[in-house]
C-alpha positions in Angstrom: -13.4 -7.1 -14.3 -15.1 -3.8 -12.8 -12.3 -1.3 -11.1 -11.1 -2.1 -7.7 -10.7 1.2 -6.1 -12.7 2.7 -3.0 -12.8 6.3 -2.2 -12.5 6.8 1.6 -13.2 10.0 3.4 -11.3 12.4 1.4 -13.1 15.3 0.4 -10.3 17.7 1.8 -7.7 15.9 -0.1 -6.4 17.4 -3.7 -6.7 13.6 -5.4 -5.2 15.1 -9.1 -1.7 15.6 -10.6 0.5 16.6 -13.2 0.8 13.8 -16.3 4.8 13.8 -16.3 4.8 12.9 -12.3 2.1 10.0 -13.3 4.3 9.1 -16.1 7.3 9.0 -14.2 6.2 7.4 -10.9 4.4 4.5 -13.7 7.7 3.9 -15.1 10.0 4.3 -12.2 8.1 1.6 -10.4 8.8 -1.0 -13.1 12.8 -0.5 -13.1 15.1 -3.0 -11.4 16.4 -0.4 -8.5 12.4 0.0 -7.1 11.7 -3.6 -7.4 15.1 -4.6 -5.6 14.3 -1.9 -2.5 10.7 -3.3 -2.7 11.8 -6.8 -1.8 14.4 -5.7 0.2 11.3 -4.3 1.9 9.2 -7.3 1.9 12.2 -9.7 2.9 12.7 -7.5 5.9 9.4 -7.7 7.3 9.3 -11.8 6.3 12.4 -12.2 8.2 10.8 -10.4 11.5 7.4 -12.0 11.5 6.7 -15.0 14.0 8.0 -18.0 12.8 4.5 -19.5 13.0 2.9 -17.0 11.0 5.5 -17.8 8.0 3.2 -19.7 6.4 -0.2 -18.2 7.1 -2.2 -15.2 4.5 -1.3 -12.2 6.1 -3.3 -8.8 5.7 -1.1 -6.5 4.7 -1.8 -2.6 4.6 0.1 -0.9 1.9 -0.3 2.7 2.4 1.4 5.0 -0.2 0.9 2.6 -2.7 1.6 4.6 -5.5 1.3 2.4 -8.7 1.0 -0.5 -6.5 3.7 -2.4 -7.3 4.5 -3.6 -3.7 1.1 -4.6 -3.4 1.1 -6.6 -6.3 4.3 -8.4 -4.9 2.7 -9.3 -1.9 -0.3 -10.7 -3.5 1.6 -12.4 -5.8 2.5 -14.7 -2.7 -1.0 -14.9 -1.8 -1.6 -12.7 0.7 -4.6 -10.3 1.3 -3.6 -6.8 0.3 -5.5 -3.2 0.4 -3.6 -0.2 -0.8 -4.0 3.1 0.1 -2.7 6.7 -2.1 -4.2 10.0 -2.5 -3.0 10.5 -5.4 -5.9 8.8 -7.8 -4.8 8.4 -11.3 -1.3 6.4 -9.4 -4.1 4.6 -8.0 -5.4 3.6 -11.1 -2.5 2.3 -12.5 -2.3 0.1 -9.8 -5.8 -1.5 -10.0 -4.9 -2.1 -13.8 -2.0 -3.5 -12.9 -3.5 -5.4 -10.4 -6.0 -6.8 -12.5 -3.9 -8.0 -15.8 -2.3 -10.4 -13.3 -5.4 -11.2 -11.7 -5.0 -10.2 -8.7 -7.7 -9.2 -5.9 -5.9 -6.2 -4.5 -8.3 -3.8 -2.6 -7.3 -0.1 -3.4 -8.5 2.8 -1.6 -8.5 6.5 -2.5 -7.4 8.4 1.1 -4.9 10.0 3.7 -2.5 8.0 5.7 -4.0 10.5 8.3 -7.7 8.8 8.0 -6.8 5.3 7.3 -10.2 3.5 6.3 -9.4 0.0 8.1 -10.6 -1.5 11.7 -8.7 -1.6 14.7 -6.7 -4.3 14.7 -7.2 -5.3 11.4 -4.0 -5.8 9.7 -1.0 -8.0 10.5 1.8 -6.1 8.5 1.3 -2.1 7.7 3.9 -0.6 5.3 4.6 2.9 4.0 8.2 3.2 2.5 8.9 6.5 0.5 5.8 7.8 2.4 6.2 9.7 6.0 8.7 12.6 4.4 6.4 13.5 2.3 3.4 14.2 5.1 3.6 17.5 7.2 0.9 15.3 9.4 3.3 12.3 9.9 2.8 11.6 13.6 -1.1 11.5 12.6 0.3 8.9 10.3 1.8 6.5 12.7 -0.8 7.2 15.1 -2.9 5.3 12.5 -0.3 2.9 11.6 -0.5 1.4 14.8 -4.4 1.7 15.5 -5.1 -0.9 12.2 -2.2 -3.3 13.2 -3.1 -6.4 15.1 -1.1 -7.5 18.1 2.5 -8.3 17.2 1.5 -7.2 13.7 4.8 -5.6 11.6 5.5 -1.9 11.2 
């Protein structure tokens, strides 16, 4: 399977990191607490989404994906995900991830400041652990909203 990362517009963005925060974030994401805040997460937004869209593949923006294991979750119930992280070898580990479970997540290298997606192009858009960690954060939300369709899930 070929890598399934894009690089948006992010030539002003450091993209690199130190090994023990990849090793750490790699591991951390694969220990009970994360995946129990993650579905608490993704229960949250189930329980608030029209009843008639229940059922329906949802696009769902996953920006600050990290090592993607949120994304994974929500493709592993068959909806259409695309990740976002500036930080690219988190992203990495999240396409491989993605991909030993066969997965068809769509993982982009940017800023939750320059979001690659359309207008209106997404019914939920997450970013837990995400908005303390951007000076920018208003950009952020600004952006948040522009991708989400009407009565899309923030």
């Amino acid at each position: 399977m070929k890598e399934n990362i894009k690089a948006s517009n992010t030539d002003s963005f450091d993209h690199s990191t130190h090994q023990e925060f990849v090793e750490y974030y790699a591991n951390e994401s694969l220990s009970d607490s994360t995946i129990n805040r993650m579905q608490g997460i993704i229960n949250c937004v189930l329980r608030n989404i029209e009843s008639s869209r229940l059922n329906q593949k949802l696009d769902i923006a996953d920006i600050g994906c990290g090592t993607g294991i949120m994304s994974v979750m929500w493709a592993r119930q068959g909806h259409t995900v695309y990740g976002l992280d500036v930080n690219e070898a988190l992203l990495k580990i999240a396409g491989q991830r993605a991909m030993e479970e066969g997965l068809a997540i769509e993982f982009s290298l940017g800023s939750a400041t320059q979001l690659p997606w359309a207008d209106q192009s997404m019914d939920v858009c997450i970013a837990p652990e995400l908005l303390e960690h951007v000076v920018e954060w208003e950009a952020c939300l600004k952006e948040f909203v522009r991708i989400l369709k009407p009565n899309g899930i923030l």
